[in-house]
PDB file of N, CA, C and O in Angstrom:
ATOM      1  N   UNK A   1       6.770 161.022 192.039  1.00  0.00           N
ATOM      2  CA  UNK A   1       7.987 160.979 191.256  1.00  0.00           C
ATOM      3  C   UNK A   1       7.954 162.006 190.127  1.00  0.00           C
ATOM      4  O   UNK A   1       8.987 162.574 189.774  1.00  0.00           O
ATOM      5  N   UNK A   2       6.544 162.291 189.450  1.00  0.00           N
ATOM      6  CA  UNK A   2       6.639 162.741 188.300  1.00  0.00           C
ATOM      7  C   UNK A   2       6.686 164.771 188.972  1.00  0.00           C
ATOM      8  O   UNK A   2       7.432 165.668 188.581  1.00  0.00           O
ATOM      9  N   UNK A   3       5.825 164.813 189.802  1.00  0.00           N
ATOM     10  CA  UNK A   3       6.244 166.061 190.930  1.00  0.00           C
ATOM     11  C   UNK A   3       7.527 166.744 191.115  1.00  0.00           C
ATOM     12  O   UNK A   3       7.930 167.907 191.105  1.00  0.00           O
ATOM     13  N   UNK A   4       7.938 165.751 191.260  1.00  0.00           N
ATOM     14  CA  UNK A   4       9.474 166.137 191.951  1.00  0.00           C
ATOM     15  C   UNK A   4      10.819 165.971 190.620  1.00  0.00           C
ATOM     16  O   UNK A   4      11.931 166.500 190.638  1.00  0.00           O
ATOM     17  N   UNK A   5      10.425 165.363 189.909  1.00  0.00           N
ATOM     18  CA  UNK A   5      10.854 165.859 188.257  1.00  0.00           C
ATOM     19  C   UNK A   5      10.806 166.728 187.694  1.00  0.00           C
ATOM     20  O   UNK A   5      11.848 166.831 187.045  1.00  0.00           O
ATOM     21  N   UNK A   6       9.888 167.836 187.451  1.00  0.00           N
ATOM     22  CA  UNK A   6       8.897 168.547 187.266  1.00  0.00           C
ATOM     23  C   UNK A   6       9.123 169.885 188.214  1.00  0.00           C
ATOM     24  O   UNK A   6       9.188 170.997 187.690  1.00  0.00           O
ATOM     25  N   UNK A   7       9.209 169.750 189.289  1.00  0.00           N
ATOM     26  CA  UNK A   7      10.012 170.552 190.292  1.00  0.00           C
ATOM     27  C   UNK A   7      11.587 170.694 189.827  1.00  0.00           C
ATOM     28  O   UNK A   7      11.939 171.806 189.435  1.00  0.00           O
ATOM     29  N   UNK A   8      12.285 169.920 189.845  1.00  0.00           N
ATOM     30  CA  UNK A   8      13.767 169.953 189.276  1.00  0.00           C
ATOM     31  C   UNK A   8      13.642 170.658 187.765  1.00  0.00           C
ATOM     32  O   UNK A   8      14.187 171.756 187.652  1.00  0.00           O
ATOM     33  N   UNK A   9      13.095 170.212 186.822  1.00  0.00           N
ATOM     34  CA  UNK A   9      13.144 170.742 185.681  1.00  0.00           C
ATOM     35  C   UNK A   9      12.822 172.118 185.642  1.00  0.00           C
ATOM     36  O   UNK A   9      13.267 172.953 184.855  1.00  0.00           O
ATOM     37  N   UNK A  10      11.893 172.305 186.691  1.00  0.00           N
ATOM     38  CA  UNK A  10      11.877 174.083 186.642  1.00  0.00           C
ATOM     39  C   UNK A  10      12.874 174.963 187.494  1.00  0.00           C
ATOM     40  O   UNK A  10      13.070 176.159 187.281  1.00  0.00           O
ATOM     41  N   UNK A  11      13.426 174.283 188.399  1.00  0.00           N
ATOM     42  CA  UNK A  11      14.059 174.851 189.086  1.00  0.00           C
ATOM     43  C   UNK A  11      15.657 174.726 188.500  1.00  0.00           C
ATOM     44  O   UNK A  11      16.557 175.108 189.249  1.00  0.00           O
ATOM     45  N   UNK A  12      15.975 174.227 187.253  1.00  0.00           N
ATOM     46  CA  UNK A  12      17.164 174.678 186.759  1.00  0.00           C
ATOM     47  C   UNK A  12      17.049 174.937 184.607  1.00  0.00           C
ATOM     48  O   UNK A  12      17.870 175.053 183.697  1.00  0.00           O
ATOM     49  N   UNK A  13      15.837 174.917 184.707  1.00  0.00           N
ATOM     50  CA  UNK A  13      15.724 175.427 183.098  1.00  0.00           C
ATOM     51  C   UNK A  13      16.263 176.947 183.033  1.00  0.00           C
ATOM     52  O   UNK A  13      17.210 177.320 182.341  1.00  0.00           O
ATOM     53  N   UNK A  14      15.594 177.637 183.763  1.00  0.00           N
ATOM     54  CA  UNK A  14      16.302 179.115 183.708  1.00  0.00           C
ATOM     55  C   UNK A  14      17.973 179.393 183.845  1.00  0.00           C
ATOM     56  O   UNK A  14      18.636 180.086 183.073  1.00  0.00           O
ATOM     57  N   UNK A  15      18.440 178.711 184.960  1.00  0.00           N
ATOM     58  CA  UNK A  15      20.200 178.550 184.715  1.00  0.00           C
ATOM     59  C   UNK A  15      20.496 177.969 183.385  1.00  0.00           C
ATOM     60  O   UNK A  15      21.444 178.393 182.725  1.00  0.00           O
ATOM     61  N   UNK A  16      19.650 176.922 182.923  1.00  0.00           N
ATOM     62  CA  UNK A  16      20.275 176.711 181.540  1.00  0.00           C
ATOM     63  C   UNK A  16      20.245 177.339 180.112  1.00  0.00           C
ATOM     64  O   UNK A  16      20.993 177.321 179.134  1.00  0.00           O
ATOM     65  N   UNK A  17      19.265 177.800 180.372  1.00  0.00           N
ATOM     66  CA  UNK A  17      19.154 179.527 179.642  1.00  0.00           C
ATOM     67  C   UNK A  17      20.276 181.193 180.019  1.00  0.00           C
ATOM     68  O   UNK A  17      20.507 182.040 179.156  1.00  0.00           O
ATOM     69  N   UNK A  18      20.715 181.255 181.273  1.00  0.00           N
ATOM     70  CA  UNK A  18      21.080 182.146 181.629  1.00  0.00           C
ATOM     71  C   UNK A  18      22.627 181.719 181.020  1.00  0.00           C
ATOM     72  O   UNK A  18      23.340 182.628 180.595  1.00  0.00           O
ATOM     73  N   UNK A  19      23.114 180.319 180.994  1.00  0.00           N
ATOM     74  CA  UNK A  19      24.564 180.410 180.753  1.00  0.00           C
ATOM     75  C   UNK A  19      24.997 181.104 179.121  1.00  0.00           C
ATOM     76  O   UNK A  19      25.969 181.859 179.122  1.00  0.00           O
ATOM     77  N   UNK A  20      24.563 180.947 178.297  1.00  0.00           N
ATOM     78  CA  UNK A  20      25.406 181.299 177.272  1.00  0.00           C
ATOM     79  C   UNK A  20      25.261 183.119 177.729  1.00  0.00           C
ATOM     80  O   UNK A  20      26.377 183.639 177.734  1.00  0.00           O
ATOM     81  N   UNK A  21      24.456 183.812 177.984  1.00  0.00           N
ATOM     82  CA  UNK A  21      24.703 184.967 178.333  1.00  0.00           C
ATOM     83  C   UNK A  21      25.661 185.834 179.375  1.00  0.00           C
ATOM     84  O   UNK A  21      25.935 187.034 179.375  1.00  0.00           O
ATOM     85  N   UNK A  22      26.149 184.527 180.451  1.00  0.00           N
ATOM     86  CA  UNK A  22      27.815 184.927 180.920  1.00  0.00           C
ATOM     87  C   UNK A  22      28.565 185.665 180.654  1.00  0.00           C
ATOM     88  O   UNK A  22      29.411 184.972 180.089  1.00  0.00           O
ATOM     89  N   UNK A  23      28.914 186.660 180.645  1.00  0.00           N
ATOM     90  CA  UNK A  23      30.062 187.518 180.363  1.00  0.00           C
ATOM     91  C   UNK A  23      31.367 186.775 180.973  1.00  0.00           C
ATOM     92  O   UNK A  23      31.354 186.389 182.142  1.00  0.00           O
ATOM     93  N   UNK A  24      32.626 186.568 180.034  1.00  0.00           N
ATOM     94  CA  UNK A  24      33.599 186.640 180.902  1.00  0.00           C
ATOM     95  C   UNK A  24      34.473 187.668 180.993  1.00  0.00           C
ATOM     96  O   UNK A  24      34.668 188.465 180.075  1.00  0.00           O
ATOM     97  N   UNK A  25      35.059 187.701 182.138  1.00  0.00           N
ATOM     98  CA  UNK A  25      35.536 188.877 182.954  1.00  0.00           C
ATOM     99  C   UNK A  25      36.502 189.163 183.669  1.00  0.00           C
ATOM    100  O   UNK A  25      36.750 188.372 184.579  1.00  0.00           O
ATOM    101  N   UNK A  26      37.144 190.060 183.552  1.00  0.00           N
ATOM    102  CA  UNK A  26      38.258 189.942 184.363  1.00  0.00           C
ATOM    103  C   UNK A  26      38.456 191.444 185.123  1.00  0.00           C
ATOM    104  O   UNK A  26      37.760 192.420 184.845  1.00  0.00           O
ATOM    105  N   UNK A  27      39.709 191.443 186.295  1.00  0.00           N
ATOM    106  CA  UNK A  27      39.666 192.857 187.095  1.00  0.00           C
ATOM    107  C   UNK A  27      41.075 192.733 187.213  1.00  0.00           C
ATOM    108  O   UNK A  27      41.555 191.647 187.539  1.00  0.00           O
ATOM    109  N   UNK A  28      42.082 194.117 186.894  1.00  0.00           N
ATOM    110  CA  UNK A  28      43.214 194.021 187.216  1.00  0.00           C
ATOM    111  C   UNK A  28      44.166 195.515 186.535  1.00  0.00           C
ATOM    112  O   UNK A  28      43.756 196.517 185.949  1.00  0.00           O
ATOM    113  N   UNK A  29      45.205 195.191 186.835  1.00  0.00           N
ATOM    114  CA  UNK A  29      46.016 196.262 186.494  1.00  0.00           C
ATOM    115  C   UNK A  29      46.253 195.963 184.687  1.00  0.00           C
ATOM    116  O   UNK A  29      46.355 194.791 184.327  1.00  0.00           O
ATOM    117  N   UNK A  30      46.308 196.819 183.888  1.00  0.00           N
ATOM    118  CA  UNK A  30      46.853 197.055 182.923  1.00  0.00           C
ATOM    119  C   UNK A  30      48.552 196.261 182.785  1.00  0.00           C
ATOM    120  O   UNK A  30      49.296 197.204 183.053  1.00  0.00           O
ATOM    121  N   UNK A  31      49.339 195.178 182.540  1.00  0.00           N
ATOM    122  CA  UNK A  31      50.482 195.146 182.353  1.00  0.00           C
ATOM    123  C   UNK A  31      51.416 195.497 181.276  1.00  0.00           C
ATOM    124  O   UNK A  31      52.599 195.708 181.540  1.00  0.00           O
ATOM    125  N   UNK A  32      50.913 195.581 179.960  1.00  0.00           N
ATOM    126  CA  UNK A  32      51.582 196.022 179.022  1.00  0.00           C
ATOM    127  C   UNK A  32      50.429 196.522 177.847  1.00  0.00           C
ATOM    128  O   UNK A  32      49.229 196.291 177.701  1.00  0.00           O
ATOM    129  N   UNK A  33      51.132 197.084 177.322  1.00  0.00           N
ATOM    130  CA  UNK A  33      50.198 197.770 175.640  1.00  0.00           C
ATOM    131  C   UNK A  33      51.127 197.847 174.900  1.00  0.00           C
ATOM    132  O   UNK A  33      52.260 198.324 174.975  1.00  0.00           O
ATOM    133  N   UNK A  34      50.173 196.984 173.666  1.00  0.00           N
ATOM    134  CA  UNK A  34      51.219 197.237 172.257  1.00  0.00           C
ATOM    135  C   UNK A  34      50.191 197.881 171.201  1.00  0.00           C
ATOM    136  O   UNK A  34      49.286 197.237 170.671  1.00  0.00           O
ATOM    137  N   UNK A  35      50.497 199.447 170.933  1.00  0.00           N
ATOM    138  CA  UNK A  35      49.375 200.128 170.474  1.00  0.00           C
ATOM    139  C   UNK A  35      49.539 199.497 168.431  1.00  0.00           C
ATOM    140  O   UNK A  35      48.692 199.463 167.539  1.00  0.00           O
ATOM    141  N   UNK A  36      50.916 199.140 168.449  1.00  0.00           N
ATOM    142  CA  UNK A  36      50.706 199.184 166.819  1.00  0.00           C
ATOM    143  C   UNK A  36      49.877 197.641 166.310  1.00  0.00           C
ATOM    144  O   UNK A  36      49.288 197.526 165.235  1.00  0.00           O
ATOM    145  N   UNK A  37      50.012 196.454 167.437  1.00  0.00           N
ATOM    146  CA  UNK A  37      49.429 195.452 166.953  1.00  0.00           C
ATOM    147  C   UNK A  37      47.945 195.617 168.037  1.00  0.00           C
ATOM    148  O   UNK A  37      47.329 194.551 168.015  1.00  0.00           O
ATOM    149  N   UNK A  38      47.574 196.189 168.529  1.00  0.00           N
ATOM    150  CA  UNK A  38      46.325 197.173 168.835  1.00  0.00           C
ATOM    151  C   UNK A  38      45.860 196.086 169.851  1.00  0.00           C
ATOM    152  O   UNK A  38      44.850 195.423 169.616  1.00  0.00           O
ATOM    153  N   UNK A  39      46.701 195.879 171.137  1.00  0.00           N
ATOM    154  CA  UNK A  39      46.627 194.440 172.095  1.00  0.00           C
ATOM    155  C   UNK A  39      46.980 195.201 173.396  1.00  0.00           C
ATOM    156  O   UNK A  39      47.559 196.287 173.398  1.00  0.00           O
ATOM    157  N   UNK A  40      46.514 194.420 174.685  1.00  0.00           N
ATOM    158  CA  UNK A  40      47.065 195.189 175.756  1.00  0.00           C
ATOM    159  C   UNK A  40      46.938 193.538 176.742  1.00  0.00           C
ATOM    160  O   UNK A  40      46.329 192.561 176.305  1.00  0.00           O
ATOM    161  N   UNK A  41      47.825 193.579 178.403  1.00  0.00           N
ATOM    162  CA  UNK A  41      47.615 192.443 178.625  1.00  0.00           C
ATOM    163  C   UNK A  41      47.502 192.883 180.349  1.00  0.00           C
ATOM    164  O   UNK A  41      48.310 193.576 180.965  1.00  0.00           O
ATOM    165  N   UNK A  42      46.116 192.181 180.937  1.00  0.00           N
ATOM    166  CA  UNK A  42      45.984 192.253 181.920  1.00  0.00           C
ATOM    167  C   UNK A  42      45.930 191.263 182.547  1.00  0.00           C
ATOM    168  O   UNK A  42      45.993 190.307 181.774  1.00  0.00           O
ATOM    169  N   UNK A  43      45.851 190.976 183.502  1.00  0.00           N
ATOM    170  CA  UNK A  43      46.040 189.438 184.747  1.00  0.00           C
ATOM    171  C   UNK A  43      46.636 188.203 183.769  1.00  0.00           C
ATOM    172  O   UNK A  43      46.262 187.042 183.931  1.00  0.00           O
ATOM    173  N   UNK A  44      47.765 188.654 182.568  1.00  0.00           N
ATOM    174  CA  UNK A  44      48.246 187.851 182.494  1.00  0.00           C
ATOM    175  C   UNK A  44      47.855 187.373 180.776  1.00  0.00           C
ATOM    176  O   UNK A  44      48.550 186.477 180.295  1.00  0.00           O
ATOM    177  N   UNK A  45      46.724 188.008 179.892  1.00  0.00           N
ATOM    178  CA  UNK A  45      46.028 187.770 179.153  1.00  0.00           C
ATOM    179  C   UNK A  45      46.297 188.900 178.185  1.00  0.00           C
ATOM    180  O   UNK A  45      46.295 190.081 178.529  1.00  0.00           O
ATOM    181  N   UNK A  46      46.524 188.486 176.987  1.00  0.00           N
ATOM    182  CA  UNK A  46      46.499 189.364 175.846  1.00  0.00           C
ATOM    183  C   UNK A  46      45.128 189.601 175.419  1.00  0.00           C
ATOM    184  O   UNK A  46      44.446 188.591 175.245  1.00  0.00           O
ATOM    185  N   UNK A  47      44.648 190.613 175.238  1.00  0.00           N
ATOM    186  CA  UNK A  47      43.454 191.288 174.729  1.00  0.00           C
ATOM    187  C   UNK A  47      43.595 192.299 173.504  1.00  0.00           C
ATOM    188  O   UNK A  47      44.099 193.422 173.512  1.00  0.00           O
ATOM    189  N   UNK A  48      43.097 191.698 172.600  1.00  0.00           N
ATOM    190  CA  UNK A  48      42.744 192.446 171.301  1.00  0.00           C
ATOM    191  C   UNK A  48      41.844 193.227 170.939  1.00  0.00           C
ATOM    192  O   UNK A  48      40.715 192.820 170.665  1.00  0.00           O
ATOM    193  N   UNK A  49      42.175 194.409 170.881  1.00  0.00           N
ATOM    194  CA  UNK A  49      40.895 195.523 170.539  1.00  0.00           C
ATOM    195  C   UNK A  49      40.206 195.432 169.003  1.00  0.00           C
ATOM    196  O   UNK A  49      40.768 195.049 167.977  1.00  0.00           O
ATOM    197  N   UNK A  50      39.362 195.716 169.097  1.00  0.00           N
ATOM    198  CA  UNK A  50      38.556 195.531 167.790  1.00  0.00           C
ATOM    199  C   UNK A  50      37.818 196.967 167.226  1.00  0.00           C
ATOM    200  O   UNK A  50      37.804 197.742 168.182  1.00  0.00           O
ATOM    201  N   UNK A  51      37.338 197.462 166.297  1.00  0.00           N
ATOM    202  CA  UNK A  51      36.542 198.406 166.301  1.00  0.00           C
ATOM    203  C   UNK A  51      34.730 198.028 167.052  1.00  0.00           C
ATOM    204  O   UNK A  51      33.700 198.703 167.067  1.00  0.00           O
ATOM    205  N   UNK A  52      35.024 196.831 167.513  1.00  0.00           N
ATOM    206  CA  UNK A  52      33.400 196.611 168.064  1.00  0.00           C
ATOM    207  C   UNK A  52      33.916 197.010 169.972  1.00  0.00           C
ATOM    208  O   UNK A  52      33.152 197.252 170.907  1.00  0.00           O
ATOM    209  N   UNK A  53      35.253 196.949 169.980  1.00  0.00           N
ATOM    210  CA  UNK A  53      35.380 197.306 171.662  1.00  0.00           C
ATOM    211  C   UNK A  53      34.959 198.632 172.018  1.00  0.00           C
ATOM    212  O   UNK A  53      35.237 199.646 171.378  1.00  0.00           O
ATOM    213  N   UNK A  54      34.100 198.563 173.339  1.00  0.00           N
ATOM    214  CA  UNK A  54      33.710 199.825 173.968  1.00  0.00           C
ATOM    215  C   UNK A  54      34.921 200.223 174.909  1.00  0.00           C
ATOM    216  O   UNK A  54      35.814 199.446 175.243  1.00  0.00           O
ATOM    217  N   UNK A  55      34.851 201.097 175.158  1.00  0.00           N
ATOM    218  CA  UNK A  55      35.594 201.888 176.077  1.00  0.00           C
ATOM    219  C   UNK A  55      35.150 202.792 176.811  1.00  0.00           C
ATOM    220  O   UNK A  55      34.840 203.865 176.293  1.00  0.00           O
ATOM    221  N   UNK A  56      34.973 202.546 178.518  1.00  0.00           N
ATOM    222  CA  UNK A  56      33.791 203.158 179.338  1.00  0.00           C
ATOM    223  C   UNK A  56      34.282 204.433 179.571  1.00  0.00           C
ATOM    224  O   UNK A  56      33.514 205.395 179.560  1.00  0.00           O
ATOM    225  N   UNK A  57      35.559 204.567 179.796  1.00  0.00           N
ATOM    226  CA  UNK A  57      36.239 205.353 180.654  1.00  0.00           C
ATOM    227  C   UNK A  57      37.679 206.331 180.189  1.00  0.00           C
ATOM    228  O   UNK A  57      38.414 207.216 180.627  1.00  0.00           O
ATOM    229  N   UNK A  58      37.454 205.427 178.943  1.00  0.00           N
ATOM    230  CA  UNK A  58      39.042 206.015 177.909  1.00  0.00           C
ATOM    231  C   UNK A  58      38.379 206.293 176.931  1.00  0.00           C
ATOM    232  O   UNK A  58      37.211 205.908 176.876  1.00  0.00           O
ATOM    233  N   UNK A  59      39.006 207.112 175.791  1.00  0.00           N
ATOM    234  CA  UNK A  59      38.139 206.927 174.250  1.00  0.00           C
ATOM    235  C   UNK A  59      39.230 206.299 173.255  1.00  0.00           C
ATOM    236  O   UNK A  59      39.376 206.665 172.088  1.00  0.00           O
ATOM    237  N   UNK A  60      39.972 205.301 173.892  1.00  0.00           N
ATOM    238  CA  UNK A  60      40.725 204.657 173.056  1.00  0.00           C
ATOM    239  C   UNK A  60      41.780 203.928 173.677  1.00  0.00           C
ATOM    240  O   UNK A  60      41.843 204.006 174.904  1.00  0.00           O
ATOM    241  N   UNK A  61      42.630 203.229 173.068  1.00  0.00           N
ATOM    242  CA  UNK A  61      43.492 202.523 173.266  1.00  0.00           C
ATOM    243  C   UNK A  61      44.701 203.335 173.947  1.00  0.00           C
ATOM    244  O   UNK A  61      45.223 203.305 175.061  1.00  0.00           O
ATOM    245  N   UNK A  62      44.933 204.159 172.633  1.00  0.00           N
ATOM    246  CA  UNK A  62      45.738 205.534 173.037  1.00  0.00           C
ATOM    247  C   UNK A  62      45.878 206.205 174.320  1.00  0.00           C
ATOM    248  O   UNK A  62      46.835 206.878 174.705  1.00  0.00           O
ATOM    249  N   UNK A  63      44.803 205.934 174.926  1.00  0.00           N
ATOM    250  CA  UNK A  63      44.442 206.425 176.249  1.00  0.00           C
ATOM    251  C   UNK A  63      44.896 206.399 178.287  1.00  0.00           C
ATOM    252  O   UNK A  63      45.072 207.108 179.278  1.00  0.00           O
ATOM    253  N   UNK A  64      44.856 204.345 177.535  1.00  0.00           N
ATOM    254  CA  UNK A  64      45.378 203.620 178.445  1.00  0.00           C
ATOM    255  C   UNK A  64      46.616 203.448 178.777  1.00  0.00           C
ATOM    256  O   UNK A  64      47.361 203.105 177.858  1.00  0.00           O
ATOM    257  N   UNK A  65      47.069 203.581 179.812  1.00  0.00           N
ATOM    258  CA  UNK A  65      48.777 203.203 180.063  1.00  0.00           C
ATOM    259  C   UNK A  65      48.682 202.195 181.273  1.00  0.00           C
ATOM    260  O   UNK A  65      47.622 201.881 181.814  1.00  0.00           O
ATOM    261  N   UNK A  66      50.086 201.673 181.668  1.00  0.00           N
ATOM    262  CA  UNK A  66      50.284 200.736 182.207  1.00  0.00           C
ATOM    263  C   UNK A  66      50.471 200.829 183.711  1.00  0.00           C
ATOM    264  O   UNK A  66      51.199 201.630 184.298  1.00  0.00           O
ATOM    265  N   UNK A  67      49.672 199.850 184.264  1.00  0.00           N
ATOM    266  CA  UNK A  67      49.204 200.400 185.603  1.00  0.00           C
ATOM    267  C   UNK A  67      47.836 201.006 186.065  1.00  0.00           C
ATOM    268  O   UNK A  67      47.556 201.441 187.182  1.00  0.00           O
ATOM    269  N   UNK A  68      46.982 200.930 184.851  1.00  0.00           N
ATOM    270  CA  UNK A  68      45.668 201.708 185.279  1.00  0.00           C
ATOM    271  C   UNK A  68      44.711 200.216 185.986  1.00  0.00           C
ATOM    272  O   UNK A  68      45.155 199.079 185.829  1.00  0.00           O
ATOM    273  N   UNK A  69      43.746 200.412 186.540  1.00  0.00           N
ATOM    274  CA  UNK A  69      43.211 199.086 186.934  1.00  0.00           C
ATOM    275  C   UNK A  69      42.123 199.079 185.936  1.00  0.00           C
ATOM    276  O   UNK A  69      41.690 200.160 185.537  1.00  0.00           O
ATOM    277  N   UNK A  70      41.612 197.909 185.471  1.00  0.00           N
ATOM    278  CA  UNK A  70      40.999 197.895 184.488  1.00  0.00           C
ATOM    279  C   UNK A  70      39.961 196.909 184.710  1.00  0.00           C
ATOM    280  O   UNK A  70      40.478 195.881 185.145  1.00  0.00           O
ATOM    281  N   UNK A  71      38.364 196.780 184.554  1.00  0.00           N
ATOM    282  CA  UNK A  71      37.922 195.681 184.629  1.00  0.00           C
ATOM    283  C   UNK A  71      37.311 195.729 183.017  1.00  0.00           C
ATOM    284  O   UNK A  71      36.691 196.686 182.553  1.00  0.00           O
ATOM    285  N   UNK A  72      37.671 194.337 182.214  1.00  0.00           N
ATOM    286  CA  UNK A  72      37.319 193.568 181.077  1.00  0.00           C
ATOM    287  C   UNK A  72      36.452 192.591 180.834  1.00  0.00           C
ATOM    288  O   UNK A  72      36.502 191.485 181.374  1.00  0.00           O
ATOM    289  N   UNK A  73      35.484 193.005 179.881  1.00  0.00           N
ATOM    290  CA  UNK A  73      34.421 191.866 179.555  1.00  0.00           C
ATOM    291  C   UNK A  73      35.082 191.663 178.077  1.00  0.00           C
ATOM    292  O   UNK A  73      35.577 192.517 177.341  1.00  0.00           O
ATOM    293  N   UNK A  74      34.966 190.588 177.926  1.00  0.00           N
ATOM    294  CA  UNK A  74      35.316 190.123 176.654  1.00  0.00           C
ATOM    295  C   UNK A  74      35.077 188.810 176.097  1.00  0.00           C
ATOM    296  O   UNK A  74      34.279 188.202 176.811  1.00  0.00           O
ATOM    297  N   UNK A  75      35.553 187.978 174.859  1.00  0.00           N
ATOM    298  CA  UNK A  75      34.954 186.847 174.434  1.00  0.00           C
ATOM    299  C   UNK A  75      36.483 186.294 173.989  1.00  0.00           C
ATOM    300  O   UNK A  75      37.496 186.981 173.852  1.00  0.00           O
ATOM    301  N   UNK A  76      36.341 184.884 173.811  1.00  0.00           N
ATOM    302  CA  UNK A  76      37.380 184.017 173.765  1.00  0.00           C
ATOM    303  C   UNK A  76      36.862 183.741 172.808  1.00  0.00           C
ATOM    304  O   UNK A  76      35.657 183.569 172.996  1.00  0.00           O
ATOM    305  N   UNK A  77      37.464 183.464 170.856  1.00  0.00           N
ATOM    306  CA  UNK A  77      37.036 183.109 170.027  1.00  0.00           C
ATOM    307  C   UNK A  77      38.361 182.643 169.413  1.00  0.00           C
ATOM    308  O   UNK A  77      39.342 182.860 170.125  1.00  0.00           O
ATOM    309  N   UNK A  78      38.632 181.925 167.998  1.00  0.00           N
ATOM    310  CA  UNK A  78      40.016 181.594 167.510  1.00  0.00           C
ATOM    311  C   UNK A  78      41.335 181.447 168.364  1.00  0.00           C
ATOM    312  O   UNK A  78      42.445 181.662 167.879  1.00  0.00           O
ATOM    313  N   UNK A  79      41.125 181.051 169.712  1.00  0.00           N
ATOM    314  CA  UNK A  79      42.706 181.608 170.218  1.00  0.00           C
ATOM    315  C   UNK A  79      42.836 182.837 170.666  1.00  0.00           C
ATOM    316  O   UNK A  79      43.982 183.161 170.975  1.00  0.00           O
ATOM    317  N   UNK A  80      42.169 183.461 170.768  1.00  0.00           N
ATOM    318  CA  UNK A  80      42.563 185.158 170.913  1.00  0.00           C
ATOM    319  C   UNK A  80      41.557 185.070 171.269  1.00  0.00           C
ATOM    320  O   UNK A  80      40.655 184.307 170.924  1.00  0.00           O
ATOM    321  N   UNK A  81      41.639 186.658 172.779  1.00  0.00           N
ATOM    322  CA  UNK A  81      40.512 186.632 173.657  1.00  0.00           C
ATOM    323  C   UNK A  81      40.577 188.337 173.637  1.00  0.00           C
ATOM    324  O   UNK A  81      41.334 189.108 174.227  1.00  0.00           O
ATOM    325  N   UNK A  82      39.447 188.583 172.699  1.00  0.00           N
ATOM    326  CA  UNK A  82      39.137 190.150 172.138  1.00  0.00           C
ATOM    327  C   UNK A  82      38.267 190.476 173.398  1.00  0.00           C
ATOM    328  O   UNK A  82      37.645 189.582 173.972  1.00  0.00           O
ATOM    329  N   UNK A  83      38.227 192.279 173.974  1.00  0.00           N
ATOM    330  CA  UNK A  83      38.066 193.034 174.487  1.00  0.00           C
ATOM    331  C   UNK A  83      36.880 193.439 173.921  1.00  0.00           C
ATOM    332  O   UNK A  83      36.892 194.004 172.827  1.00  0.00           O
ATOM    333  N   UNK A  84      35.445 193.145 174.755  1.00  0.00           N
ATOM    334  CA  UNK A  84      34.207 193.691 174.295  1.00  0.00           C
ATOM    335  C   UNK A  84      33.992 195.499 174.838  1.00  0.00           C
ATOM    336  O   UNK A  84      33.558 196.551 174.370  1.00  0.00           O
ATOM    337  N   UNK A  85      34.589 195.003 176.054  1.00  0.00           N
ATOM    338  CA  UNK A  85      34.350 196.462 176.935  1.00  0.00           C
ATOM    339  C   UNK A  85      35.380 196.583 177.930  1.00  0.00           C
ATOM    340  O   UNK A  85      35.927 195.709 178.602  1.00  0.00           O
ATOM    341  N   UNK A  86      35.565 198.012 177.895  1.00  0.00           N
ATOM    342  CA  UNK A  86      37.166 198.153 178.982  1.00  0.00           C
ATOM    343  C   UNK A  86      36.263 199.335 179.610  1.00  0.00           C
ATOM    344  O   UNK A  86      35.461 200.169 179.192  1.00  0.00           O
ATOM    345  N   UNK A  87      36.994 198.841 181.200  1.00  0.00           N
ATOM    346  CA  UNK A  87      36.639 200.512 181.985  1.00  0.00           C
ATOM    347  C   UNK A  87      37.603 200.279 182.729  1.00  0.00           C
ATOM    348  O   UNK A  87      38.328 199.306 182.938  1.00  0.00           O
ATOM    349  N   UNK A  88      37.494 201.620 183.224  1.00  0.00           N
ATOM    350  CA  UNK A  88      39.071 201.852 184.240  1.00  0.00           C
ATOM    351  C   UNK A  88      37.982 201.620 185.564  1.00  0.00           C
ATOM    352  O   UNK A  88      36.823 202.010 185.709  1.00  0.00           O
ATOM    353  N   UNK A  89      38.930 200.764 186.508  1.00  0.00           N
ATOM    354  CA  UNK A  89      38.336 200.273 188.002  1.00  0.00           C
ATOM    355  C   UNK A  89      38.328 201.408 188.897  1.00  0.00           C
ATOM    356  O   UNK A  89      37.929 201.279 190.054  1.00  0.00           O
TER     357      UNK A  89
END
């Protein structure tokens, strides 16, 4: 019994370590940009740029237009789900 406890506990301690490091993520077309409140919205989701957002493939907001495919890592914090990293797909 104590084996096979012991077996389980190792065989999911590492998943329980690996979750907070999740990225969430998304893949899709660009649908709108609003450059003066510095936001853009893909699969449906407003995304807020920050001066901590990377940009793989653009060097800015300025860059992006509507219709580009885009895959987004980003974080969900206050209500608002800020843009860690943008690249064009």
């Amino acid at each position: 019994m104590k084996m096979c406890l012991r077996i389980t506990l190792a065989a999911l301690l590492p998943l329980i370590f690996a979750l907070p490091v999740l990225a969430n993520e998304i893949e899709g077309p660009v649908e709108a940009i609003d450059r003066g409140s510095r936001t853009f919205k893909a699969e449906g989701i407003t995304f807020h740029i920050t001066e901590e957002t990377d940009f793989d493939d653009f060097d800015s907001l300025e860059e992006m237009k509507v219709g580009h495919e885009v895959e987004v890592d980003f974080e969900y914090r206050d209500g608002k789900h800020f843009a860690l990293e943008v690249e064009e797909e």
